[in-house]
N, C-alpha and C positions, 0 to 999 in steps of 0.2 A: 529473629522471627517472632511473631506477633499472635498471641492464639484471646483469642475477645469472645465476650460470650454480650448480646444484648439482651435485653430482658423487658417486659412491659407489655400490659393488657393492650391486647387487638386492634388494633383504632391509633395506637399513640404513635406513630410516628417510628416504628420501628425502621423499618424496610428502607424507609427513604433513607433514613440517618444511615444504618448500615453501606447504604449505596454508595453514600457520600462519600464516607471514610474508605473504601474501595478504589473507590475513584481517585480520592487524593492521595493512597498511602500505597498503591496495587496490592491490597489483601484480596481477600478470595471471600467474597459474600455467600453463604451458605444458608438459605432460607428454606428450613425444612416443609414450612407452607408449601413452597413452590416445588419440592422435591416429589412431594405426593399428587400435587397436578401435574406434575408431571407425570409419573405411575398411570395417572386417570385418563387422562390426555393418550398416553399408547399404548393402555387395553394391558400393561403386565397385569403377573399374577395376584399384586397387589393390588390393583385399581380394585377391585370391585368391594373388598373390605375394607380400604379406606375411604372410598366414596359414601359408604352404609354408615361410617362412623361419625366422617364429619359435613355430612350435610344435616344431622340431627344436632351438630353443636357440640357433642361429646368427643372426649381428648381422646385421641390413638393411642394403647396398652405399650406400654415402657419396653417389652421387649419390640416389639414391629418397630418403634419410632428407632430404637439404637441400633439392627438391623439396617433401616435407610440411613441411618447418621456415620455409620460404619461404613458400608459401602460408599458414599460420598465422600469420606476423607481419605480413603482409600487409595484417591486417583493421586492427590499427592501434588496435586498444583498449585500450591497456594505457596509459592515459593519464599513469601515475604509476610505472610501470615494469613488469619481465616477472622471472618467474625462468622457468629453461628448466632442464629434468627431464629426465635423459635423452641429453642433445646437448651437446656433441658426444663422441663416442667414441672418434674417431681424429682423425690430426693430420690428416687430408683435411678433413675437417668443422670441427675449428677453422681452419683457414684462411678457409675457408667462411665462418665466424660474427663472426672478428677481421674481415674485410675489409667487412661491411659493417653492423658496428655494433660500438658504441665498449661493451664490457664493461665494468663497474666491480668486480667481485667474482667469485672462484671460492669454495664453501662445498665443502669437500672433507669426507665425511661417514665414519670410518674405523670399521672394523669387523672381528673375524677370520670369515675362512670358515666356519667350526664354526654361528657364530652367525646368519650371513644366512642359512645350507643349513636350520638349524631353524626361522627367521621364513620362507622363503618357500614349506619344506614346508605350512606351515601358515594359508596366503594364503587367502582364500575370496573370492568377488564375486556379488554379485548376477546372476544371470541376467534376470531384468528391469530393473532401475533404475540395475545396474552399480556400485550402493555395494559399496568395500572394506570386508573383514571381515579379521581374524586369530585365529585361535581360542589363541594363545599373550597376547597384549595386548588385544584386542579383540573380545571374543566377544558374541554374536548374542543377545537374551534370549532367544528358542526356535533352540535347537539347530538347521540347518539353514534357519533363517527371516528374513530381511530383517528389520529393523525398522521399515524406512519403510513398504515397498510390501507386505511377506509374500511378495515371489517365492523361488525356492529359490536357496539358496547354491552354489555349484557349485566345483571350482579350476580355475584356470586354466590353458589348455592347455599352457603352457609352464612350469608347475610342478611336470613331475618329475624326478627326481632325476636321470638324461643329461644333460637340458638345463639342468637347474638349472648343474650341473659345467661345462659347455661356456660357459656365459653368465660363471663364474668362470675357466675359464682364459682366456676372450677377454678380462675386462675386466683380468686382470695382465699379459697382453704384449700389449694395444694400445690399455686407456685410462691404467694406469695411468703409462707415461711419460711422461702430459703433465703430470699433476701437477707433475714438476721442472721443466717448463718452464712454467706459473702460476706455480712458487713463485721463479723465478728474475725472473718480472715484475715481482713485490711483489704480487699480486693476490688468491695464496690463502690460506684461512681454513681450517687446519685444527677438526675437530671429533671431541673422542670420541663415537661413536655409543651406544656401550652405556649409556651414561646415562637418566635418565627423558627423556621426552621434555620435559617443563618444563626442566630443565635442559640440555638439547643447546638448547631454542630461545632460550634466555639465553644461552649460550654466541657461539649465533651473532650475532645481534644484537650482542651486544658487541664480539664479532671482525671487522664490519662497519663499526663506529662507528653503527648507526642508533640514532635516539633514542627513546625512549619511546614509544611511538602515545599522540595525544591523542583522547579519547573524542569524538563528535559530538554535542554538545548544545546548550541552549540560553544557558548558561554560554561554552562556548568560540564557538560565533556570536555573541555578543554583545561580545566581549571582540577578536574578530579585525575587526569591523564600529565598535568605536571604534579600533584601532588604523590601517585604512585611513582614519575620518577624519581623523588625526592627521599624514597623509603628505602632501606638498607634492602640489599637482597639476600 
């Protein structure tokens, strides 16, 4: 089992890469972002504190964020492993995360300011179905329009430009020091972000040691179903 932690200022490309490696490996993507629109989105008793907190740009208080981060690993699905999106931010919350579970990897996802302030100007989401859009990489076929559901594209409330600033100077004086202390564990995997996304997800992969995803089919079930008869019992 696989426990990943990504890392990297707002705008870089996190969430997708997370996606990816979910998609090719079955981990369990856990995007604490999306944990709290979530909260927002059905009116818990959390929505209306984290909504105050971060549509001003300001980071969620270390305990509330490990509280959601808690309950979310909780369910215990991530049968093949998790990457976590998002968490931790400060050394409070890696403490939090080192003491009760065994990390294997940090994917440190690097990028200049200039260039997440213009990907996250340009961030759009679904107002109904909550799919991300980017209208700089990822743009909508009708202009304003969803392509799954057709709901409207909207941005999101903590995408403008104060908070956008506030969410970069928070993440250079109090997520970025932990990076020296992953890189001091032997843990983190630097990554240039500016690259295509095919190429930052090769990138990482390789800086992980993970192998190839093997496709699911009837070829490799058959081939893994003589290898188990082949094992002592």
């Amino acid at each position: 089992m696989y426990k990943y932690i990504i890392m990297g200022i707002q705008g870089c490309g996190k969430g997708t890469q997370a996606r990816l490696l979910a998609d090719a490996y079955d981990f369990v993507h856990i995007s604490i972002g999306d944990q709290f629109r979530w909260h927002i989105a059905n009116h818990t008793k959390l929505a209306a504190k984290v909504n105050r907190i971060i549509s001003t740009g300001q980071m969620v208080g270390d305990d509330l964020v490990a509280k959601v981060v808690s309950e979310r690993l909780s369910w215990h699905d991530w049968n093949f492993g998790f990457i976590l999106d998002g968490f931790p931010r400060t050394f409070a919350q890696a403490e939090f995360l080192f003491e009760n579970y065994n990390i294997n990897g940090v994917i440190h996802m690097e990028a200049p300011d200039s260039i997440v302030t213009e990907r996250m100007m340009a961030r759009r989401v679904c107002s109904r179905c909550g799919l991300d859009y980017n209208l700089i990489g990822h743009r909508p076929k009708i202009e304003g329009i969803c392509d799954v559901c057709g709901g409207a594209l909207v941005q999101r409330s903590d995408d403008h430009e104060e908070a956008i600033q506030k969410r970069i100077l928070d993440y250079r004086t109090k997520t970025e020091p932990m990076l020296r202390f992953f890189r001091r564990l032997g843990i983190l995997v630097d990554v240039n972000a500016t690259q295509t996304i095919a190429k930052v997800h090769e990138d990482i992969k390789k800086g992980l040691g993970l192998p190839e995803p093997r496709p699911l089919n009837s070829n490799t079930l058959h081939s893994e179903r003589e290898l188990v008869k082949g094992l002592p019992s």
